[in-house]
N, C-alpha and C positions, 0 to 999 in steps of 0.2 A: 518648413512643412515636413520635410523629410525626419530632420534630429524631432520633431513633436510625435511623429508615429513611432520615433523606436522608442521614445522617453514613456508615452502614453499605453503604449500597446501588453503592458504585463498590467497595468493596472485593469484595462479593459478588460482580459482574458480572469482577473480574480472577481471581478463583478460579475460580471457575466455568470461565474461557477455556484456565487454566491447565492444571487436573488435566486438561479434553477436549484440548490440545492436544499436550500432552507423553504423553497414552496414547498419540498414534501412532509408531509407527517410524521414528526417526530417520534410518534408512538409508534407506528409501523419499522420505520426504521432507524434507529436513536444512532446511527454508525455515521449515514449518511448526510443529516440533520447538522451534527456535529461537524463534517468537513467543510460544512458551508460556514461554522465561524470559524474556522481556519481558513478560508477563502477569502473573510470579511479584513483579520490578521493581517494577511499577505495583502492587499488591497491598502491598508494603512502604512506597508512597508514600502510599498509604490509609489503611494501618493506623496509621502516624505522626499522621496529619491526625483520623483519632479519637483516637487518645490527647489534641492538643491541645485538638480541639473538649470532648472530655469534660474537661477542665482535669487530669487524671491530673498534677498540675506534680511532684511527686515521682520520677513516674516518665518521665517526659517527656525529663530530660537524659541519658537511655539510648537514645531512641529518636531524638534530635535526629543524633547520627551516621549513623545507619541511614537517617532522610530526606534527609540529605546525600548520600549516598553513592547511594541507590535515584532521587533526583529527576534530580540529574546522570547518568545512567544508560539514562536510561529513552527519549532521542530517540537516544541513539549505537546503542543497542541495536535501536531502530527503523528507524535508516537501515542497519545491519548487516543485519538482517530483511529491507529490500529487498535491499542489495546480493546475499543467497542468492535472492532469487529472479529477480533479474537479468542478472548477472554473475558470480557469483562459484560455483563447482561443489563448494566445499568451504569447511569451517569454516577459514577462515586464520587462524593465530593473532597475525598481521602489525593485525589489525585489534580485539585486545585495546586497543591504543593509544590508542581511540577515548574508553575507561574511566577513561583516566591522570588527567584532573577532577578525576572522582567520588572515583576513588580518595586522590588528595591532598587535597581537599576534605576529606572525611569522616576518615583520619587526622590531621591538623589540629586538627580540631573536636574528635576524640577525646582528642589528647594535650592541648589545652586545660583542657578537664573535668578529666583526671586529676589538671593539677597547681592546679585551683580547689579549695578549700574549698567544704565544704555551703552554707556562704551565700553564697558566690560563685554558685555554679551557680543557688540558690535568686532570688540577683538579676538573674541575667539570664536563665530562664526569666519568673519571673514580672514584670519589669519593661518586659524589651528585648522579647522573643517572645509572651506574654499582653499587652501592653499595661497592665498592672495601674498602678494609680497610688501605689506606696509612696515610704514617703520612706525611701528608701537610696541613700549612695554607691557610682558606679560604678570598681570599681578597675580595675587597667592590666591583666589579665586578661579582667574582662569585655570593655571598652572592645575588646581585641584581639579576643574572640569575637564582638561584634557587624561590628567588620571582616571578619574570615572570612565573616561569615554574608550581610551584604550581597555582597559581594565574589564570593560562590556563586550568589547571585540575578541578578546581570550575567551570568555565565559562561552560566550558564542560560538567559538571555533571545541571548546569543550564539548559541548552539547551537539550540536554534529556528529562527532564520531562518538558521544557516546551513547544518542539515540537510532541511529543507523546501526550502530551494532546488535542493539536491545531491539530494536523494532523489529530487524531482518529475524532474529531467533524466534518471535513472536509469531511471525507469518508462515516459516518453515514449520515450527512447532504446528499450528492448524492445521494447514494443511496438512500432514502427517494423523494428526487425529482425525480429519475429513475422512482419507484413502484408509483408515481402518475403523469406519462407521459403515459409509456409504459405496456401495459398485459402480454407480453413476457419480460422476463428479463433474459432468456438463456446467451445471447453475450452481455447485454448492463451493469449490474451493476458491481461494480471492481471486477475482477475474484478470487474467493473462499477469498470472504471478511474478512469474520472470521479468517481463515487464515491467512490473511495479515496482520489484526489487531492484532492478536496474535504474531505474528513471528515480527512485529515493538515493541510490548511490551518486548516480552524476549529481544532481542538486545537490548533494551532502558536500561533495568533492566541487563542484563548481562555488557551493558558497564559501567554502575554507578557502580558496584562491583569490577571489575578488574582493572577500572580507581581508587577509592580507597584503591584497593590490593596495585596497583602500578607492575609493569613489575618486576622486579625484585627479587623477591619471588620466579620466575618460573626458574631464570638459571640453581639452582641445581638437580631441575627434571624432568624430559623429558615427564613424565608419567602425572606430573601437567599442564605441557606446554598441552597437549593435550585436555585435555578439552576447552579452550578457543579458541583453534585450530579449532575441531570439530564443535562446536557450532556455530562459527561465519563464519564457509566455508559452513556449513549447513544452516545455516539461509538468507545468502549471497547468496547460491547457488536458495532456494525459490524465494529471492527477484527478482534474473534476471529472475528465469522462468517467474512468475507470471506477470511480468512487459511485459515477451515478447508474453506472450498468450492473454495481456489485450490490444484490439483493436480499444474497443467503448469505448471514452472519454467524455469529457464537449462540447467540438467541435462538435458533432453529435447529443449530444442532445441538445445545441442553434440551431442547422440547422434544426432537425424534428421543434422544437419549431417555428421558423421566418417562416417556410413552411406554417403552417395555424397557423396565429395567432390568428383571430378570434376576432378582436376588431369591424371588420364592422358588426357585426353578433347581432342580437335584443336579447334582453334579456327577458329572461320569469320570473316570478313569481316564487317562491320556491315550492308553491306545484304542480304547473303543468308542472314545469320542474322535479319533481321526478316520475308524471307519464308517464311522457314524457320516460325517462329512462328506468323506469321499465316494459315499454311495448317494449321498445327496447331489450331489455334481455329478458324477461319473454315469448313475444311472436314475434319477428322477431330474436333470437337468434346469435347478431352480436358476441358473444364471443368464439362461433367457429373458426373465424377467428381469425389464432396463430399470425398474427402481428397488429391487434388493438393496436390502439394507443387513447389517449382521444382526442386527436385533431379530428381524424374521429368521434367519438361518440361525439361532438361541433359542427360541421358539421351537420349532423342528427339530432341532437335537436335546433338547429337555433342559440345559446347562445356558448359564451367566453371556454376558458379553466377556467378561474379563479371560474369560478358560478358553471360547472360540478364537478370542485376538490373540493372546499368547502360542496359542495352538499356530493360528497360521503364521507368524512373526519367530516363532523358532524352529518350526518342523520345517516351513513352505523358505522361509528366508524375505516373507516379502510381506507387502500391506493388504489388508483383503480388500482394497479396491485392481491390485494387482494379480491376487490369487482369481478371482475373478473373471476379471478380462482375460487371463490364461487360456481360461476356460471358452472363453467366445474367441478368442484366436484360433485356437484349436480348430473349433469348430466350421468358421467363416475359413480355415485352410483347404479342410476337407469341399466344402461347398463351391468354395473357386477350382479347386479341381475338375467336379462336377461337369463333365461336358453337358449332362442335360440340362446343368442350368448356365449355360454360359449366356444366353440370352440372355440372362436377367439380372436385372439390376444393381448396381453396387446397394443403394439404398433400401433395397430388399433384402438384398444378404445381410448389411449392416440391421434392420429392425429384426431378422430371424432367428440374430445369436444374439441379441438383449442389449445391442447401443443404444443409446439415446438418441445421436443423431451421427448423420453423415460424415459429419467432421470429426467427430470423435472418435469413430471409426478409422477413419481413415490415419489419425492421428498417434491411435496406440498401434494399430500394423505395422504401418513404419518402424515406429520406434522400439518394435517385438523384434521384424523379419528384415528393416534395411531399406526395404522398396514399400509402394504405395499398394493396397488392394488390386489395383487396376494393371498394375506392372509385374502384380504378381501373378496374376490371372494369363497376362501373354505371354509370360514366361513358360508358364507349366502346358502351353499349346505345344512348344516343338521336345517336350520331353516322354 
C-alpha cells in the first residue's frame, strides 16, 4: 500500500496540473495551456516508471517507447513553456525541432522491438532494464537496444543542463525587461521567480543524478523509492501552481509596449531630458501612481521609451521599476517619521506613495533600508 503511494503519487500530482491547466483557454493564455501538455508529458514519464517499479515486464516493452519518447520531451517542452511566457507571442511551430530526440529516440526503440522476438524483448527487459540475474544470451538486437537506450540517457542528461542554462537566461532576461517597462511588478514579472528558478535547478540536478543512478537501484527499497518520489511530486506540484497563478505573460507586455510606442515623439537632449524627469518626480510626483508605466512617463517628457530607459540605466544605474520605487521609499521614510501619522496604517502609507499592495511594500523597504516598514517606524520613536 505504502510503495503504491510513493510509485503513484507524481503521476497523480501531473494529472492533476494537467486536466486544471488545459481547462483554461488557450487563447487567453497560450503559456499556461501549453504547461498542461507538459503536465500530460511528465504523466507519461510516470506512468512508464509504475509499470517498471510494478515489474508489469510483459507489458513493459510497450511502454518502453512511450518513456523514451515522453522523458526526452519533457525539459524541451519546459523550456518551450518558458520561451511563451517570455518571448515568444505565439505557438511557433519552428520550435517543434526541439522534439526531433524524443522523437527519433522513441522510433528507434520502436522499430527495434518490432523486429525482436518475445524472448528477445523478454531479455532485455528483464536482464538489461529490471536488472534481473538470468542466464541468457544477449543477441545483436538487444546488445543494439541497450545502445539506444543508454545513448538516450546522455542525450538527456545533455538537455538538462543545456535547457536549464537557456531557460534560466530567458526568465532573468524578462524580468529585466518587465523592471524597465513597468513601476508595479506585483502581477507582471514570472510569479516568485526565484522560486521558479530554483525549483527548475533542483529537478534539472535531481534528474541528472537518478538518471545516472539509473531506476533500478530503487526496486529493493521502498524507503529509497521515496525520495525521488517526494521530490519530484513536490517540485511538479510548485511547477503547476506557479504556472497557474502566472497570468501576465510576453503577450501583455508587447500590447502595453505597441500601445505607446512613442517613435513620433521629438527627442530631447540628455541633459534636459534628465531634468525634464527629475522634475517630474521630484516636484509633480507621478510615482504615486501604483501602475506607472515608462510609456506614460515618454508621453510627459515628449521623447521615445528607448532615450527614457537608457537615461535611467546609465545616469540612475538602475531599472525604472527601481528608479521608481526610490522614489516611494523616500517618501514612505519621511511619512514613518511623521508622528502625526504614526497612527496610521502601514497599508495607507504603503497605497500613499503608489504600491500596489502591502507586501510589495513591505518587501522593497526591506530590501532598500535592511528592516521592515513597521521596524523602521519603532526605530525612529526613540531618535
Amino acid at each position: 500500500m505504502v510503495k503504491d503511494l510513493i510509485i503513484y503519487t507524481p503521476m497523480y500530482v501531473t494529472l492533476f496540473w494537467a486536466v486544471v491547466l488545459l481547462s483554461s483557454k488557450s487563447s487567453i493564455n497560450r503559456a499556461k495551456h501549453f504547461l498542461g501538455v507538459f503536465m500530460i508529458l511528465a504523466f507519461f514519464v510516470y506512468l512508464s516508471h509504475a509499470v517498471y517499479f510494478k515489474k508489469h515486464n510483459e507489458v513493459f516493452s510497450y511502454f518502453d517507447p512511450v518513456y523514451i519518447l515522453a522523458s526526452l520531451s519533457v525539459f524541451p517542452l519546459y523550456y518551450w513553456y518558458i520561451k511563451l511566457l517570455t518571448v515568444d507571442t505565439e505557438v511557433y511551430l519552428k520550435n517543434l525541432r526541439l522534439l526531433l530526440p524524443a522523437l527519433v529516440f522513441s522510433f528507434a526503440v520502436l522499430v527495434i522491438y518490432w523486429l525482436m522476438s518475445r524472448q528477445e524483448r523478454m531479455i532485455y527487459v528483464d536482464k538489461f532494464l529490471l536488472n534481473e540475474d538470468i542466464n541468457a544470451d544477449e543477441t545483436f538486437l538487444v546488445k543494439v537496444q541497450e545502445g539506444i537506450f543508454i545513448l538516450s540517457r546522455l542525450v538527456f542528461t545533455f538537455q538538462v543542463v543545456f535547457f536549464l542554462i537557456y531557460g534560466s537566461r530567458l526568465v532573468v532576461r524578462y524580468n529585466q525587461r518587465i523592471a524597465n517597462f513597468y513601476s508595479n511588478l506585483e502581477s507582471k514579472t514570472i510569479v516568485w521567480v526565484n522560486l521558479l528558478l530554483l525549483s527548475f535547478v533542483i529537478t534539472s540536478l535531481m534528474s541528472i543524478v537518478f538518471n545516472l543512478v539509473g531506476r533500478s537501484v530503487f526496486f529493493d527499497s521502498p524507503y529509497l523509492l521515496t525520495i525521488p518520489s517526494v521530490v519530484f511530486s513536490g517540485l511538479l506540484f510548485l511547477i503547476g501552481m506557479q504556472g497557474y497563478m502566472q497570468n501576465h505573460t510576453v503577450v501583455d507586455l508587447v500590447i502595453d509596449e505597441k500601445q505607446y510606442s512613442g517613435d513620433n515623439l521629438r527627442k530631447g537632449n540628455r541633459e534636459k531630458l534628465k531634468e525634464k524627469l527629475l522634475e517630474l518626480f521630484d516636484k509633480e510626483e507621478v510615482y504615486k501612481n501604483p501602475e506607472l508605466k515608462i510609456t506614460q512617463v515618454c508621453r510627459r517628457l515628449a521623447t521615445n521609451r528607448t532615450y527614457v530607459s537608457n537615461l535611467i540605466n546609465n545616469e540612475f544605474k538602475c531599472t525604472f521599476s527601481d528608479y521608481v520605487n526610490g522614489y516611494r521609499i523616500g517618501e514612505a521614510k519621511k511619512l514613518l517619521k511623521d508622528n502625526k501619522l504614526r497612527t496610521y496604517s502601514l497599508n495607507y502609507i504603503s497605497e500613499r506613495v503608489g504600491f500596489g499592495s502591502l507586501n510589495s511594500f513591505i518587501r522593497i523597504f526591506k530590501r532598500h533600508e535592511g528592516v521592515t516598514p513597521g521596524r523602521f517606524r519603532d526605530l525612529k520613536k526613540f531618535t
